[in-house]
N, C-alpha and C positions, 0 to 999 in steps of 0.2 A: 651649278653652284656659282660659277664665274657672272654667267648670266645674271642672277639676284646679286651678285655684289655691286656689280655695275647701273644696274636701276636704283639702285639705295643709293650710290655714289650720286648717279646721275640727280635725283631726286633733291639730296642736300645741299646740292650747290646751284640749283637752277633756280631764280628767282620768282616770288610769288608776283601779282601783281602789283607794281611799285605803288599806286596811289593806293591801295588796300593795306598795305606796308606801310606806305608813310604817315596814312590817319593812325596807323592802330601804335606807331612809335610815336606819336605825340600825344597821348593820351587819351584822344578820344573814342567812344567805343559805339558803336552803331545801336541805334533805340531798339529796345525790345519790345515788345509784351507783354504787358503783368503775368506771372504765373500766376493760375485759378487756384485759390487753396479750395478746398472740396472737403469740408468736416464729415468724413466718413464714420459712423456710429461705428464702438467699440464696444465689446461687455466688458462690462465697469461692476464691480462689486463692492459692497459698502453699506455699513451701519446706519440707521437711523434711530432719534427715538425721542419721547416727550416725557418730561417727570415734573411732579409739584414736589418741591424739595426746600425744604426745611433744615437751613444747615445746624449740625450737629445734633438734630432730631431724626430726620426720617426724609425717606427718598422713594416715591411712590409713579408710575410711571408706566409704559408702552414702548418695546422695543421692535423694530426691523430689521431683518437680514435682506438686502435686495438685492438682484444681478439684475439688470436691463445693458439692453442696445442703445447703445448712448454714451456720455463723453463726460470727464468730474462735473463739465457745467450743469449738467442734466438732471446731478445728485440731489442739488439743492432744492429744485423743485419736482422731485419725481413725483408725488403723491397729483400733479398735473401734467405727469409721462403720458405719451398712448399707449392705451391697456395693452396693444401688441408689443410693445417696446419690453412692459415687464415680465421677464422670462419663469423670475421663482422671487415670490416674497415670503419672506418667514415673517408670523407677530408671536410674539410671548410678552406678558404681563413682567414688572418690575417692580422690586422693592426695597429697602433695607432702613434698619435702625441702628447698623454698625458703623461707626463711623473709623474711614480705613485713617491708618496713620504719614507720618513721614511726609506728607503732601506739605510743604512749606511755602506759607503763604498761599494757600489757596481758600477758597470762600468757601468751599465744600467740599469733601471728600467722601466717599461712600464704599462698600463692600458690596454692591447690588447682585442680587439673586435674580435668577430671573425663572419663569415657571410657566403652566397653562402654555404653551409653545402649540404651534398651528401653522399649517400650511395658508396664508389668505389668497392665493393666484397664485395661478401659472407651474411649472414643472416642477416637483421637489428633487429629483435625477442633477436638474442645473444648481441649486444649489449645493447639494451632495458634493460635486466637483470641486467647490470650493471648502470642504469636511466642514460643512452646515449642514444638520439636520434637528428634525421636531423633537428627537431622544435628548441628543446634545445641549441645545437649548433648553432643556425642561429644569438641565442641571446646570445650569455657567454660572458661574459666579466670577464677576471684572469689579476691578480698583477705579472706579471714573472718580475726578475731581475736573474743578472748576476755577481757573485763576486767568485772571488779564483778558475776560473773550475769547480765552480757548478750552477745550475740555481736554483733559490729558488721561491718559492708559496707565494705570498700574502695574508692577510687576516687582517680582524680586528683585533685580536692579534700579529701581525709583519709578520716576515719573518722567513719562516720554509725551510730548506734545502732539496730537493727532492731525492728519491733514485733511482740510473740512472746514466746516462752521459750528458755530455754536455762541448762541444767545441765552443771556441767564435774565428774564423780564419779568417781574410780580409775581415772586417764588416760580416762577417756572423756565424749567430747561428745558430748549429744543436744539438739536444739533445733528449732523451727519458726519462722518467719516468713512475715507476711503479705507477696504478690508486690508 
């Protein structure tokens, strides 16, 4: 024990060497090497989907459930993923003539049903994981509205802004969001 006291003693008082000391107390710090950032694909989960909508008439459309290997950049243009990238896509068919309430200032608001639900690719097991399935979707029904370029999520508590895209161009809405 006396022994390791005396190498720590020894050690804190024995000087490094003084020009490696005296750049690194003037501030200067020796050139590195960029760190490689390396975009390692993640399973990413997330909504997509296309509607011809009609506000305060009707809201007619195509939904997706997607998991892929890949990163939020990836969401945007999955439908040009590689087919092994998509792990499990859900489509179900959308509609509604309800139009939801309380969405303040928005351009449209809707009660969308969504029905016809289908496996299009890849595992239904992977989406499962994320409690998506063909049953589930036959029956959802979501509060979407539409205000400023963003699409926003319904719920007993109001309207929450989703993170994603979404475009509302010549009655039609397309957009993505992360699950």
């Amino acid at each position: 024990m006396t022994w390791i006291l005396w190498v720590a003693t020894w050690m804190a008082c024995t000087p490094l060497d003084p020009s490696a000391g005296e750049q690194w107390v003037e501030g200067d710090l020796p050139e590195r090497e960029e760190e490689s950032t390396i975009d390692v694909p993640t399973q990413i989960a997330f909504w997509a989907g296309e509607a011809e909508v009609e506000p305060d008439i009707n809201y007619v459309g195509v939904g997706w459930f997607v998991v892929l290997n890949g990163t939020a950049d990836d969401a945007e243009d999955w439908t040009e993923a590689d087919p092994e990238a998509l792990l499990c896509v859900l489509t179900y068919e959308t509609d509604s003539d309800q139009v939801a309430q309380n969405c303040d200032d928005c351009e449209f608001a809707f009660a969308v049903s969504s029905h016809e639900a289908s496996l299009e690719t890849g595992d239904a097991s992977i989406c499962s994981e994320y409690g998506m399935d063909v049953e589930h979707l036959a029956t959802k029904i979501d509060k979407l509205g539409y205000k400023d370029g963003q699409l926003l999520v319904g719920s007993d508590g109001g309207w929450e802004s989703t993170q994603g895209t979404a475009n509302y161009i010549d009655d039609t809405l397309s957009f993505w969001y992360l699950y």
